[in-house]
N, C-alpha and C positions, 0 to 999 in steps of 0.2 A: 423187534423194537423193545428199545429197553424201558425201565420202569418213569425215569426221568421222562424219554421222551411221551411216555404214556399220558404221563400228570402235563404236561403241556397242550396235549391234543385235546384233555376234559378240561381246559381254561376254554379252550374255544367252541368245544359243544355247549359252555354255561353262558357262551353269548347270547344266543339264543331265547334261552333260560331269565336272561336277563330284558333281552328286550321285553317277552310278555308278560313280566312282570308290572313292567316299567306302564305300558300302555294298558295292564288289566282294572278300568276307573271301576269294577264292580266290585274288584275288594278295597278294603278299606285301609289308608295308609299301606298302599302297592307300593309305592317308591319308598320307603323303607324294606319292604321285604327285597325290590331292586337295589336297593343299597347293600343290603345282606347278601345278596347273590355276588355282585361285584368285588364283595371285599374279601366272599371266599378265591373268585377266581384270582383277585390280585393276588390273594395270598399264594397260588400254585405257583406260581413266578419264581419266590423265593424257596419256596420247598422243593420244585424241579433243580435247582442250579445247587443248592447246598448238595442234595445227594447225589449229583451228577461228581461235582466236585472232593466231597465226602469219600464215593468209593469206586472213583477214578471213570465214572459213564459218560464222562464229556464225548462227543462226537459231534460230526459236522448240521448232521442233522439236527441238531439240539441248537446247534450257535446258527441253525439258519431258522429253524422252526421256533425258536425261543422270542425272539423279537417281532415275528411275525404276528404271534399270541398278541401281543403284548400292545404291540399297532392297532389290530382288531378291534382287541377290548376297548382301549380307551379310547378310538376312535369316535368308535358307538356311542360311548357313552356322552362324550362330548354333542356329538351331533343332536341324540335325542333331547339330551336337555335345552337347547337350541330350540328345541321342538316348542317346550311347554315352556317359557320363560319369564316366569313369576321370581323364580328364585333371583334372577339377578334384577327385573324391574322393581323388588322390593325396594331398593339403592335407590332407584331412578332410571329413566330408560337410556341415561348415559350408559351403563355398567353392561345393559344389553350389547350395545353397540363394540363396548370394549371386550365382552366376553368372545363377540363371532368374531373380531381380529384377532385375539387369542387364538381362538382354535384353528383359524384359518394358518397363523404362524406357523401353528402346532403341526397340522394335517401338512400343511408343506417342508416342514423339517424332516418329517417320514416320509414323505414321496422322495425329497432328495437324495436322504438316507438311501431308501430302499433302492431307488436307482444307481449310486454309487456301489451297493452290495453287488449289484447284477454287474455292473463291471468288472468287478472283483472276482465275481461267478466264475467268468469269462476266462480269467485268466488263472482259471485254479489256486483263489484263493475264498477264504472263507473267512470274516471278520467278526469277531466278537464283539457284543457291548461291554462300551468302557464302564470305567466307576462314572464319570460325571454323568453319562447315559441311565446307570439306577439309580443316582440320586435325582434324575429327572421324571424317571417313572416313580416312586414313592412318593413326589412331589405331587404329583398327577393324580395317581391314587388319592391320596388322601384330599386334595381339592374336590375330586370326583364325589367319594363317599359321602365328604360330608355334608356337599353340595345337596346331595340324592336325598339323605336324612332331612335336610333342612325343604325340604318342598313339600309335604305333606301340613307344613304349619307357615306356608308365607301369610295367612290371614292373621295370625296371632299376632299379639305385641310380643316385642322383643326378640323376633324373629330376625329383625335386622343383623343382629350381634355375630349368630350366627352364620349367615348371609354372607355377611364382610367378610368374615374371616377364611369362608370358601372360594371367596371372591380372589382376597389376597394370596392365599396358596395357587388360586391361577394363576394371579400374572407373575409369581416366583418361578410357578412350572413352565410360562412360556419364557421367560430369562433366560433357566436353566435349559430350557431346548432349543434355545438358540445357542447360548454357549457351548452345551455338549456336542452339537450337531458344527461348527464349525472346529470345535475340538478333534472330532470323531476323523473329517475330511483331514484335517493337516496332519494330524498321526499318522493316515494312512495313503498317503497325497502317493507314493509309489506305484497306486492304483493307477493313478491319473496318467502315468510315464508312457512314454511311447516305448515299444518292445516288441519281445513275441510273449509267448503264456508262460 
């Protein structure tokens, strides 16, 4: 296993990582340190793919394992904060409501995805994320992080500011993954073809 795919497999052991954080109410401003945890593993994302590409480690495993990471993490993250949702009833408890259709979008753009990979699988092929695909994970991420940040202080004034603005990078990131995810299928609609492998 090479080094690339190495740095992708410790995105996923930092899931974990990330969950008891997230749920640890005995330390103090936890969701910060969950915040810090997330934005290290987002950051593997980019550091696996630069030096996969850098000095030529791209492999299949990488283009199957890379996006898999990638699902995981934000998955999670999305769900837990679901969990505790302060940060988005600060808005109003409209923004609740609009946040779990987001994610629910979200979660069903990668089942779809993922399911169309497996066809793909199937017929010996292996599919890369496109560009609109990392501009939707960055979009993600940082809705995520800053979301995660902003939840140790929904009591405070002026926390709203904050708030919106993680709010707004959500429903950019579900745009964006609705776009790239209907993107994604027509580039690769060849999958769909009747044939043999």
């Amino acid at each position: 296993m090479n080094l690339p795919n190495k740095i992708t497999l410790s995105r996923i052991f930092l899931i974990p990582v990330f969950v008891l954080f997230f749920y640890l109410d005995v330390l103090p401003y936890h969701e910060l340190a969950a915040a810090g945890v997330f934005v290290i593993a987002a950051c593997t994302d980019f550091l696996d793919g630069y030096i996969a590409r850098k000095y030529g480690l791209v492999t299949n495993m990488g283009k199957f394992l890379d996006p898999i990471a990638d699902k995981v993490l934000v998955s999670t993250a999305f769900i837990l904060m679901l969990t505790r949702p302060a940060v988005f009833t600060v808005m109003g408890n409209w923004a609740l409501v609009c946040a779990g259709i987001a994610v629910a979008v979200i979660l069903g753009r990668e089942l779809i995805v993922s399911g169309f990979r497996l066809i793909a699988a199937e017929r010996g092929l292996v599919l890369a994320a496109d560009k609109l695909g990392k501009i939707k994970t960055v979009t993600q991420d940082v809705s995520i992080a800053l979301l995660l940040a902003t939840m140790p202080f929904t009591g405070m004034q002026g926390v709203l500011y904050p708030a919106a603005i993680g709010f707004s990078l959500l429903a950019l990131a579900t745009v964006f993954t609705v776009i790239s995810g209907c993107n994604y299928i027509i580039a690769n609609r060849r999958v769909l073809g009747e044939g043999s492998k």
